[in-house]
C-alpha positions as CSV (number, residue, x, y, z in Angstrom):
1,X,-80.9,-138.8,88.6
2,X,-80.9,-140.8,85.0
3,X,-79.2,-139.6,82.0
4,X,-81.5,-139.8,78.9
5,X,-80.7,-140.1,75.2
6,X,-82.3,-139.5,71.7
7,X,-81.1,-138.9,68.5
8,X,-83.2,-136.0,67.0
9,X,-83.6,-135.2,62.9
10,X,-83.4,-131.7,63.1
11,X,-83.0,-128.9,65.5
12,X,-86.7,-128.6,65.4
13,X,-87.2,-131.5,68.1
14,X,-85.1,-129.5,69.9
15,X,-87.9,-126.9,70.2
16,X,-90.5,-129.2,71.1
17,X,-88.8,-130.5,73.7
18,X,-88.1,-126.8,75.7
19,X,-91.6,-126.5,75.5
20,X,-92.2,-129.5,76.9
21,X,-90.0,-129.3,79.6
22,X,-91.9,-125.8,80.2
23,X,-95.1,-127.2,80.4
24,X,-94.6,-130.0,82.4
25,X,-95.9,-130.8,85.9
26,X,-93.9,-131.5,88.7
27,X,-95.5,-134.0,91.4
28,X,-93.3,-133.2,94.7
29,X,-94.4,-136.1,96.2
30,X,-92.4,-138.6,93.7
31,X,-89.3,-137.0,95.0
32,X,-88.0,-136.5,91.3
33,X,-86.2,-133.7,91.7
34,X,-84.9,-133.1,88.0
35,X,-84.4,-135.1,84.7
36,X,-81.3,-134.8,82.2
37,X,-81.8,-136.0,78.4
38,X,-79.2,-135.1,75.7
39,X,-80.6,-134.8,72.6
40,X,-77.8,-135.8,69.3
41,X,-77.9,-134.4,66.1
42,X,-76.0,-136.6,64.1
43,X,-72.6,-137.2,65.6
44,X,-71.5,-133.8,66.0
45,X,-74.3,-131.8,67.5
46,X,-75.3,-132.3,70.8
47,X,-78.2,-130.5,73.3
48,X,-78.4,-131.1,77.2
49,X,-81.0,-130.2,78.7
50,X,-81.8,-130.2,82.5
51,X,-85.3,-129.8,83.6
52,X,-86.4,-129.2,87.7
53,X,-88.6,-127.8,90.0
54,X,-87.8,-124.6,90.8
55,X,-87.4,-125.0,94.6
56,X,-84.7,-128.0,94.1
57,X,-82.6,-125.5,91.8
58,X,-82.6,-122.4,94.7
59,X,-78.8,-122.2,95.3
60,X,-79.1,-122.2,99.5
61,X,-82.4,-122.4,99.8
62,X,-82.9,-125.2,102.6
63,X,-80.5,-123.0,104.5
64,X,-82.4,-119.6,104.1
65,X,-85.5,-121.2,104.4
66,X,-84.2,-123.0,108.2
67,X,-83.1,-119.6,108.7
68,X,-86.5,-117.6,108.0
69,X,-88.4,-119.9,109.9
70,X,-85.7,-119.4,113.4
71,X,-86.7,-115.6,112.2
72,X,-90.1,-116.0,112.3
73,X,-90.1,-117.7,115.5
74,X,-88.2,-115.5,117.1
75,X,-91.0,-112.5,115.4
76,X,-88.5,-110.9,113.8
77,X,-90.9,-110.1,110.6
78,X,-93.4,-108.4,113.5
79,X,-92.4,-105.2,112.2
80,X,-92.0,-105.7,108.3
81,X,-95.5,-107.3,107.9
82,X,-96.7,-104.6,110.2
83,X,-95.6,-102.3,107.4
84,X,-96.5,-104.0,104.9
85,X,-99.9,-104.6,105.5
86,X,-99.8,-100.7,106.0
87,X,-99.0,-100.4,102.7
88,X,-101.8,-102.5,101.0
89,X,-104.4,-101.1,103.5
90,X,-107.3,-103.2,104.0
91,X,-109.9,-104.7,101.2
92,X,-107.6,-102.9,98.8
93,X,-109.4,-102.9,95.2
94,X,-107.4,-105.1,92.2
95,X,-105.1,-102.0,90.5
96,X,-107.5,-100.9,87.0
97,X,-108.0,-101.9,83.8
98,X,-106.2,-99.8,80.6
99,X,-108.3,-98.2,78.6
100,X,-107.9,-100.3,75.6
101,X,-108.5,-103.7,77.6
102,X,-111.3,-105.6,75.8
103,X,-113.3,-105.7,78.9
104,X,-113.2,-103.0,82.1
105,X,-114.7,-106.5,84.0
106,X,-113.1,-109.0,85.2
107,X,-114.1,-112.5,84.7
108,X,-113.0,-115.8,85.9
109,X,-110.6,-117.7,83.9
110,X,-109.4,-121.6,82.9
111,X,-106.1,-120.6,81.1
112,X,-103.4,-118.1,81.3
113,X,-101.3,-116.6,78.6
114,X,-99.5,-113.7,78.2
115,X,-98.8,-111.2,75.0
116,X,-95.3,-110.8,74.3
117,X,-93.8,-107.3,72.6
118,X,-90.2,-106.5,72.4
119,X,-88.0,-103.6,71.6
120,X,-84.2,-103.2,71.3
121,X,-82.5,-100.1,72.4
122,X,-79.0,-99.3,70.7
123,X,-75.9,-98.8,72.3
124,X,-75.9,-95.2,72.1
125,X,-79.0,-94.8,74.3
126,X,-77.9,-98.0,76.5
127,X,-74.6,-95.9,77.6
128,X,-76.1,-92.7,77.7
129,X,-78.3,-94.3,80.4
130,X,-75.6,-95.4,82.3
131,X,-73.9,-92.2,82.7
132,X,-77.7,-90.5,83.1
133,X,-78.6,-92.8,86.1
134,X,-75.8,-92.4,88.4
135,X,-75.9,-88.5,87.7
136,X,-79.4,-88.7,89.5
137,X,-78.1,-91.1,92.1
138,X,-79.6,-94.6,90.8
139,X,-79.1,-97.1,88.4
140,X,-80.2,-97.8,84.9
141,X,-82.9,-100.1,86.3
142,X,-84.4,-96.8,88.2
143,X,-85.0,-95.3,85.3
144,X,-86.8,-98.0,83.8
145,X,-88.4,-98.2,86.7
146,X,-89.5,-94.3,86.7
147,X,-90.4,-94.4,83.2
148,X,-92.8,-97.3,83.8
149,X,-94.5,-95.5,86.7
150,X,-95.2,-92.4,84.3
151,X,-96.6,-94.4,81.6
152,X,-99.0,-96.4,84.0
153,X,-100.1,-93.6,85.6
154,X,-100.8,-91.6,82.4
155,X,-103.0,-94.7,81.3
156,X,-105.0,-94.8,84.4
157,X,-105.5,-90.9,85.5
158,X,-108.1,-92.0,88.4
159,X,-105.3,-94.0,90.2
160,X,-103.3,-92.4,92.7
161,X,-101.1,-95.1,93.8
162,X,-99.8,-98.8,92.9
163,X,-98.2,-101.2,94.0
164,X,-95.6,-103.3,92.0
165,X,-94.2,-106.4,92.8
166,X,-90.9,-107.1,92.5
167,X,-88.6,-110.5,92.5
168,X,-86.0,-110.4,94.9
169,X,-82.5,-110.3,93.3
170,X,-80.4,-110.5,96.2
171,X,-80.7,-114.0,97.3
172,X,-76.9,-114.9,97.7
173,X,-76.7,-112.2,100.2
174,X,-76.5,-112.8,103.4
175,X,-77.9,-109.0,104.3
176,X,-80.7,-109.6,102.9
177,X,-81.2,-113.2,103.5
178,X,-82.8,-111.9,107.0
179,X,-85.8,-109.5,105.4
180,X,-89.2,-109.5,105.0
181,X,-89.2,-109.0,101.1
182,X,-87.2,-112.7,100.8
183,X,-89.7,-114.1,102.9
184,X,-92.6,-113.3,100.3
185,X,-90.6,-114.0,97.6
186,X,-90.9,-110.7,95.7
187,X,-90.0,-106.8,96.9
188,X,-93.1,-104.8,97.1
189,X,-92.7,-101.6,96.2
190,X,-95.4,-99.1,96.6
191,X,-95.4,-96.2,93.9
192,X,-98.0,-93.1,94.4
193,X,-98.5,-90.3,91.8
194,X,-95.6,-87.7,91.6
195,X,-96.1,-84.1,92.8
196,X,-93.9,-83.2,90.6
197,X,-94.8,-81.8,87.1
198,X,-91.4,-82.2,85.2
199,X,-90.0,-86.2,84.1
200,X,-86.4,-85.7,86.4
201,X,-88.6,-84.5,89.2
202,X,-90.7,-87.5,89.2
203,X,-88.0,-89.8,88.9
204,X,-86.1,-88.8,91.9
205,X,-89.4,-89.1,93.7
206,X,-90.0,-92.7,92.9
207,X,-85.9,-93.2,93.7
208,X,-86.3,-91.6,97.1
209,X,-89.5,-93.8,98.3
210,X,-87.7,-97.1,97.3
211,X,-86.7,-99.0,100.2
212,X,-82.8,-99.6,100.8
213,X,-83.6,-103.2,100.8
214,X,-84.7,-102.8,96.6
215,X,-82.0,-104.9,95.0
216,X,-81.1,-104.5,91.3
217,X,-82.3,-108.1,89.2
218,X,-79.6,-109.3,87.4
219,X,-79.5,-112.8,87.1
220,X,-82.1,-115.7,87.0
221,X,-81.4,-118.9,88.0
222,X,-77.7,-118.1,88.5
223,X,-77.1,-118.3,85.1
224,X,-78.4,-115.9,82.1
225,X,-76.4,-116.5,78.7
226,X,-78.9,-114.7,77.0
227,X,-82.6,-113.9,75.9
228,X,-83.1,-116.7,73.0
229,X,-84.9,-119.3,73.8
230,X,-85.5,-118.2,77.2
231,X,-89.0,-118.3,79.3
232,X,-88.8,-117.4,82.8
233,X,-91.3,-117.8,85.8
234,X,-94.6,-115.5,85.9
235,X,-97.7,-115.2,87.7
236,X,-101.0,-113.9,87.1
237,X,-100.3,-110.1,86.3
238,X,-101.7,-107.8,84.0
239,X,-98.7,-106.3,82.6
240,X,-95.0,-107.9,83.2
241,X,-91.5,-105.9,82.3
242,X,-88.6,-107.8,81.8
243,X,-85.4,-106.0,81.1
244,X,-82.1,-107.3,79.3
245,X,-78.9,-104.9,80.1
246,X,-75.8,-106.2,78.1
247,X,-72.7,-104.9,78.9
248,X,-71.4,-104.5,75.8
249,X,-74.2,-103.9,73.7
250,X,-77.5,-102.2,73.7
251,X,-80.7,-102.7,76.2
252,X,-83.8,-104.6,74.8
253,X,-87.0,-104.5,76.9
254,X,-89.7,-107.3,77.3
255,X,-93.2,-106.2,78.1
256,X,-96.0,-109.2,78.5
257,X,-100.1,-108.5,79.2
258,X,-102.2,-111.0,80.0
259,X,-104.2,-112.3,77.0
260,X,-107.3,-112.0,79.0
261,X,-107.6,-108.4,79.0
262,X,-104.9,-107.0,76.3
263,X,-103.8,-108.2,72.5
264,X,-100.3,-108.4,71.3
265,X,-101.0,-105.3,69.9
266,X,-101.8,-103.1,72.6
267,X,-98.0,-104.7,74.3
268,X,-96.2,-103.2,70.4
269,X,-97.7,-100.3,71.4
270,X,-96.9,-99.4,75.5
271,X,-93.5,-101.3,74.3
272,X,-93.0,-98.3,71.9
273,X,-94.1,-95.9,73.8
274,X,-92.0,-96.7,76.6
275,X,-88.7,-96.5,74.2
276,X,-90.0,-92.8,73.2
277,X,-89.7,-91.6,76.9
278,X,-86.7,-93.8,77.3
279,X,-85.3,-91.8,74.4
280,X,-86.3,-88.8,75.4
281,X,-83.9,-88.8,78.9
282,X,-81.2,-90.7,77.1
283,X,-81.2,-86.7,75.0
284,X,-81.4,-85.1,78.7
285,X,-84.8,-83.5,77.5
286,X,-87.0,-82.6,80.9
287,X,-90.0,-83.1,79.8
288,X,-93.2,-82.3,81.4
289,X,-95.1,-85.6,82.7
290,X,-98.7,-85.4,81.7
291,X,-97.2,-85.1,78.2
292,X,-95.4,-88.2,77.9
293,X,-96.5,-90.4,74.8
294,X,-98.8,-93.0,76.7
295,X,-100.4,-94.1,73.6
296,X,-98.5,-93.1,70.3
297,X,-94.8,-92.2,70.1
298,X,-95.2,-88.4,68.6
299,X,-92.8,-89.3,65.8
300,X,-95.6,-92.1,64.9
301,X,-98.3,-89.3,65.2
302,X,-96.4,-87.1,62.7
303,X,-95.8,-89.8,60.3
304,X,-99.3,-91.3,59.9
305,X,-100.8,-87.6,58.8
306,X,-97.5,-86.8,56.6
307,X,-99.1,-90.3,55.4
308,X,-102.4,-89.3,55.0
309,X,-102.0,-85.7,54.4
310,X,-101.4,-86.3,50.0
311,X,-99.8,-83.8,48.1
312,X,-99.9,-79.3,48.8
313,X,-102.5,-77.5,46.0
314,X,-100.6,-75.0,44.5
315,X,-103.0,-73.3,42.5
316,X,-105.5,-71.2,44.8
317,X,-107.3,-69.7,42.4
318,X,-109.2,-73.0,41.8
319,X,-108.3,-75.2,45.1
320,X,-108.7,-72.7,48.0
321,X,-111.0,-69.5,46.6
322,X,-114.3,-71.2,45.0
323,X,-115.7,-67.6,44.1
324,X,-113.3,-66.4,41.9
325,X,-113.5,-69.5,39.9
326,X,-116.2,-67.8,37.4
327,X,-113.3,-64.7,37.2
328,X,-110.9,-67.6,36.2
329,X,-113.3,-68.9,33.6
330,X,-114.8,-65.5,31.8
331,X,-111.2,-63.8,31.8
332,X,-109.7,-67.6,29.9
333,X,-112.6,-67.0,27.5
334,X,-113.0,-63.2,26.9
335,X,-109.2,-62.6,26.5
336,X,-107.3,-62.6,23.3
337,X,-103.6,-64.7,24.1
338,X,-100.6,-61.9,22.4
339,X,-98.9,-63.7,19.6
340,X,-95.1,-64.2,20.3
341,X,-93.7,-64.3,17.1
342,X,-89.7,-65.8,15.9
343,X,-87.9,-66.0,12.6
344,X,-88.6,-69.1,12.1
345,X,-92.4,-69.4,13.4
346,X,-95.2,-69.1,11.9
347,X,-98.2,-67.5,14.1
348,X,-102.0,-68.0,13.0
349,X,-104.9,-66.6,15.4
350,X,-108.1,-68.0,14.3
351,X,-111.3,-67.5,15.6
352,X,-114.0,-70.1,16.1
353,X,-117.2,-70.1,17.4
354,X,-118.1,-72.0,20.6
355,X,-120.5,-74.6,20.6
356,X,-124.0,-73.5,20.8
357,X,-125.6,-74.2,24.4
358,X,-127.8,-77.1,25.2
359,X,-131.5,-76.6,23.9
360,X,-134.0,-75.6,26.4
361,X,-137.1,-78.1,27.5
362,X,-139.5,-78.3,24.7
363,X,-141.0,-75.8,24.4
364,X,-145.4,-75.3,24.6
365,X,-146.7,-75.6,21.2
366,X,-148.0,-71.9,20.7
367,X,-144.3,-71.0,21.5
368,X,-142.7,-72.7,18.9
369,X,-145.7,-71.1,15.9
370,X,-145.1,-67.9,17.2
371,X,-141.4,-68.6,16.3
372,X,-141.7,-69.7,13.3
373,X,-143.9,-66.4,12.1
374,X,-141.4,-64.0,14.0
375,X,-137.5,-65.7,13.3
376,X,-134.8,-63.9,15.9
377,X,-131.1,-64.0,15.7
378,X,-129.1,-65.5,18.1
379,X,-125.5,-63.9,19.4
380,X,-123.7,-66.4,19.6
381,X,-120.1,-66.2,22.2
382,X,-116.9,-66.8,20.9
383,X,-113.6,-68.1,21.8
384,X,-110.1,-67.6,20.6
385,X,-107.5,-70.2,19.8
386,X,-104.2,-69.6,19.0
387,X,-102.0,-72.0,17.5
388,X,-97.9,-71.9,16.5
389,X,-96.3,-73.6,13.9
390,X,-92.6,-74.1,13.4
């Protein structure tokens, strides 16, 4: 391996070198198996970065994968791709579209790209997770888990059961060095539509069916410092959930759908939506399960028509009862205000005539001689004004 070196101008290089690394192409058959560069900002500031294949960076792998193969000689995965081919079933369809996809079809593609959402969760909801989950005999990453399978299922009522892939987490241990699920690289966990009509319910059920070989994901690489900056490995999949525990802090939760199908809006939105329910256990509510929020927190719901709901009429005499409105306007017209007199005011009550109303179409011609030779008065209506002076 060869040490590289360049001096950078700002920590923006710095950027466009991770992505480089990410993009690049490995070629296995050169037999590079990783490059080192250190980047220097002025004389002070140093980056190292290490980019590899992932297979060269496996801690044990050549060992578990000499292992697996003396398993698989020896048909020791007989049974556990027996059952798992049980699970899938034969010409199994491709798990549905949401609702809000841009196309129920799916179409052959070039490129791949994911839309990324996130959404923190404080330390007050983080811990009360962590003293809800082991209550109900699990882990905080169970109840993510249950939570996702509720909000999936409430976005696609026709489905009765999914499966959801999993990457291993236990691959330092030598229990489950020897499974199936290492083997294939992922823990497939099959997930069917509760029975169960209240949220606790159905998350013991989808605790119960998970197989004792589901380990917890932790760590990635063998080393996580953190979520800046940091792009891990992902496959084709519609929709990916990534979860950050810290142990001091709060929870945050990354949830990525593929660009094909979804918008970065339609990941804000599940993202949210996820935190509601998450929210909702963290207050040990038991909420019923075809009411969880699938599409809009509630909170949202009642904020947008507080929005959009302007300002409460008072007056119902105008606003709410149109046929009193002519009883509003005679009794304003026909009624004569009482004077409130004080020592030192000076009350005047005059009365003036009202406008005359509008003159009539013109009239036929014999009309208006036969008015002239026979003149009529005219009543005209009144109105009262009253005015004070001090």
């Amino acid at each position: 391996m060869k040490l590289g070196h360049k001096q950078i101008a700002s920590e923006g290089e710095v950027q466009v070198e991770l992505q480089a690394i990410q993009i690049r192409e490995w070629d296995l058959g050169l037999c590079e198996t990783a490059q080192i560069h250190l980047l220097s900002l002025g004389s002070h500031s140093h980056f190292f970065t290490i980019r590899g294949y992932h297979i060269s960076w496996k801690r044990q792998y050549r060992a578990f994968v000499e292992a697996q193969r003396e398993h698989h000689r020896a048909g020791a995965f007989k049974n556990g791709l027996k059952e798992l081919w049980n699970i899938i079933g034969p010409n199994r369809p491709p798990i549905q579209s949401f609702t809000f996809a841009k196309s129920q079809t799916r179409s052959a593609t070039n490129t791949f790209g994911q839309a990324e959402a996130r959404a923190p969760l404080d330390c007050a909801t983080t811990d009360r997770f962590r003293s809800f989950a082991p209550s109900n005999g699990g882990k905080l990453f169970h109840v993510h888990l249950a939570v996702l399978q509720g909000l999936v299922f409430g976005l696609l009522p026709e489905t009765v059961d999914i499966i959801l892939g999993m990457t291993d987490g236990g691959r330092v241990d030598d229990r489950f060095a020897n499974r199936l699920c290492l083997f294939l690289n992922l823990v497939p966990v099959h997930l069917k539509r509760s029975c169960s009509s209240s949220g606790r319910g159905s998350g013991n059920e989808a605790l119960h069916r998970l197989p004792p070989s589901l380990h917890e994901r932790s760590i990635f690489g063998g080393y996580k410092v953190g979520d800046e900056l940091f792009v891990d490995a992902r496959n084709e999949c519609h929709l990916t959930l990534g979860i950050l525990d810290h142990p001091q802090s709060g929870s945050s939760l990354t949830l990525c759908l593929a660009t094909g199908l979804y918008t970065k809006g339609n990941g804000q939105l599940l993202v949210r939506s996820m935190v509601d329910v998450l929210e909702m256990f963290a207050t040990g509510v038991d909420g019923e399960v075809p009411s969880l929020s699938t599409y809009v927190p509630p909170k949202e719901i009642e904020a947008s028509l507080c929005t959009g709901k302007g300002q409460n009429i008072t007056d119902s005499n105008i606003a709410d009862r149109t046929d009193t409105m002519d009883e509003f306007s005679n009794a304003t017209t026909r009624t004569i205000p009482t004077p409130v007199t004080t020592p030192n005011s000076l009350v005047v009550v005059a009365v003036i005539p009202a406008p005359p109303p509008p003159s009539p179409a013109r009239p036929h011609p014999n009309r208006r001689r036969y008015d002239r030779d026979h003149p009529r008065l005219v009543a005209q209506p009144h109105k009262v004004y009253t005015k004070t002076y001090y």
